[in-house]
Residue, then its C-alpha position, 0 to 999 in steps of 0.5 A: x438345542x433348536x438346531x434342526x436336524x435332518x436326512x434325506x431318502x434316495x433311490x441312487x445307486x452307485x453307477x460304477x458298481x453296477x458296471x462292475x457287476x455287469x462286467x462281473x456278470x459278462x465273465x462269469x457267462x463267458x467261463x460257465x461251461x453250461x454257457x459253452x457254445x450257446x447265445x448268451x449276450x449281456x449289454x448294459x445301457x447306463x442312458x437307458x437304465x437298462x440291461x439286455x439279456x440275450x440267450x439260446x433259451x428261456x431258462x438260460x436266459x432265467x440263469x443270466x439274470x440271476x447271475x446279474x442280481x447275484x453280482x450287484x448284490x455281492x457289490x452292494x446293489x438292492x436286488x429291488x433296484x433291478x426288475x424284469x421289464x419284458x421278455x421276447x422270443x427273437x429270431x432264431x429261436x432266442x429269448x432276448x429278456x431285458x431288466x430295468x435299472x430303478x434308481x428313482x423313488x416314483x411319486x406314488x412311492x414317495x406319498x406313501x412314505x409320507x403317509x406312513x411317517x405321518x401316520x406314526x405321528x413321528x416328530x419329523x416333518x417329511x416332503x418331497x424334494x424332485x427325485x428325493x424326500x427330506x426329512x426334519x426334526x429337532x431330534x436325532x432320535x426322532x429321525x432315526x426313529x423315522x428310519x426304522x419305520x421306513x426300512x420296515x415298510x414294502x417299498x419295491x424301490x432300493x431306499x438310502x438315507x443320506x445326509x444325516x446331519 
């Protein structure tokens, strides 16, 4: 049994549900009667990783956005995958609030989930691979070991554990 065994640690978010949920998002809008007559615009840029909110008022656009986190959880999006980026009075009085898609594990995120695997003194070999952490051991339950260590810490990025092998 020399065999190592190994998983990987992503961020990637599965595209097509999060269209999904921002068409889901844009009906429920379009047939909420508290939205009847009034600015309310959902656009989604997949190029850009982001989702623009565009409403008559800072509380209704405050209500867009939680819409648009209730459905992409609901299609099993973390709710840590979308974040406020910034919010704008626009012309006519508007609130134009614009949230951005995470779907990448940042360097300083990704140094700190290798610390903390080598400060449990885990049996794993953990390093960065581009956008992903790979994670070795000779044992199967080491590196699930190592998954219960990551999933407790307070990492503000959606984390997902492919390729177990």
């Amino acid at each position: 049994m020399a065999k190592e065994h190994s998983f990987d640690i992503t961020a990637e978010l599965d595209k097509q549900e999060m269209k999904n949920a921002v068409e889901q998002a844009k009906k429920e809008i379009t047939n909420r009667y508290d939205f009847k007559g009034l600015t309310a615009e959902v656009t989604y840029s997949e190029q850009s990783k982001t989702i623009s909110l565009l409403s008559s008022s800072d509380s209704k656009a405050e209500a867009m956005m939680e819409i648009v986190i209730s459905k992409a959880i609901k299609r099993g999006i973390s709710s840590k995958a979308i974040k406020e980026h910034s919010r704008d009075q626009v012309g006519g009085g508007n609130t134009k609030l614009v949230l951005s898609i995470t779907d990448v594990i940042g360097k300083e995120d990704a140094k700190k989930i290798i610390k903390e695997i080598k400060d449990k003194k885990l049996k794993v070999q953990a390093q960065i691979r581009g956008e992903e952490i790979r994670v070795t051991g000779k044992s199967i339950d080491d590196l699930q070991t190592c998954m219960a260590v990551i999933k407790e810490m307070d990492i503000d990025v959606p984390l997902n554990f492919t390729n177990l092998t």
